[in-house]
C-alpha positions as CSV (number, residue, x, y, z in Angstrom):
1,X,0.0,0.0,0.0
2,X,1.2,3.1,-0.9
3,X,2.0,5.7,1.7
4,X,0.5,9.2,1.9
5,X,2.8,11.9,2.1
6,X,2.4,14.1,5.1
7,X,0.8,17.6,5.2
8,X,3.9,19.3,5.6
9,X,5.1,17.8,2.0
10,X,2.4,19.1,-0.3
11,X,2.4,22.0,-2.4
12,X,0.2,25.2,-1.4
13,X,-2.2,23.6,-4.6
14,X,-2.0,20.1,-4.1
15,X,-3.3,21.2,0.1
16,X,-6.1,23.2,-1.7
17,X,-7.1,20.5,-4.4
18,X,-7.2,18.1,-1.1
19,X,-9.4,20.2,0.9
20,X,-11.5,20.7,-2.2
21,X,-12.0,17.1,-2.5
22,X,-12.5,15.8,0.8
23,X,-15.0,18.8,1.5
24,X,-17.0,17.0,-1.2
25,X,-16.7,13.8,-0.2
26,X,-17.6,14.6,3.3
27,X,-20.6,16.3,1.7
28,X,-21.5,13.4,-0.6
29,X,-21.3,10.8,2.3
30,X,-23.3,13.6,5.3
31,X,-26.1,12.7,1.8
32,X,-25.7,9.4,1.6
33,X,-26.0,8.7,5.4
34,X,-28.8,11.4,5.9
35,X,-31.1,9.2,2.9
36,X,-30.0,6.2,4.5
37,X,-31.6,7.6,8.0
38,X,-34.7,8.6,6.8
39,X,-34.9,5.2,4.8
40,X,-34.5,3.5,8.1
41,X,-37.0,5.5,9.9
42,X,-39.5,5.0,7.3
43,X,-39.0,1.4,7.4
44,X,-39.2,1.2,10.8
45,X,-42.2,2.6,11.5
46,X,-43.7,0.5,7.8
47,X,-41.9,-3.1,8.7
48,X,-40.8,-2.8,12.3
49,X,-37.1,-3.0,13.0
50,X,-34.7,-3.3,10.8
51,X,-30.7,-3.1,9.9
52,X,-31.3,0.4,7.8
53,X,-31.4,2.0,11.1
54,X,-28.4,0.9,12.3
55,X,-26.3,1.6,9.0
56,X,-26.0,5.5,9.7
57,X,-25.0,5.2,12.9
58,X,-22.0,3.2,11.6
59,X,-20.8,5.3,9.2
60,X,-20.7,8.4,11.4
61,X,-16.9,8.1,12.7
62,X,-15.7,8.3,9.0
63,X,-17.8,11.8,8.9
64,X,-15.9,13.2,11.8
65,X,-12.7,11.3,10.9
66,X,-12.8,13.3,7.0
67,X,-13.9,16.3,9.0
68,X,-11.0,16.6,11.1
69,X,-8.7,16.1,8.2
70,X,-10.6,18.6,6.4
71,X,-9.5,21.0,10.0
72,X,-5.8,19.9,9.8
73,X,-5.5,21.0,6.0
74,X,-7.4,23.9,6.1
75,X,-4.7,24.7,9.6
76,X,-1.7,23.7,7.0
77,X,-3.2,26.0,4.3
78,X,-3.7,29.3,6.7
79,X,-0.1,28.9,8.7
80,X,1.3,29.1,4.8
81,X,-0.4,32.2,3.9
């Protein structure tokens, strides 16, 4: 597997095109999660319990873990500017 270079290492651009994209992606999965939710709840209360409730609630950590990246890129950005 092929290690990531630290933040310390990247270009002023390739920092920004990084915050750019994991914005996005922590956007596009906060979507994905939020439909998953109201899936869930809308099954529950239709079929009774079921695993679709559960499935947001498992994918939170990876929100917070892509939003603290997103903090310690946007910190590398501002301390070179």
């Amino acid at each position: 597997m092929k290690k990531q270079p630290q933040l310390s290492e990247l270009s002023l651009e390739e920092l920004e095109k990084r915050a750019k994209m994991t914005k996005f992606s922590s956007i596009m999965l906060i979507i994905a999660v939020s439909l998953q939710f109201f899936a869930g709840v809308y099954l529950t209360f239709k079929n009774g319990f079921n695993a679709f409730i559960i499935l947001p609630m498992a994918f939170l950590p990876l929100i917070i873990v892509n939003f603290t990246n997103l903090k310690k890129i946007n910190e590398e950005i501002a301390k070179r500017k």
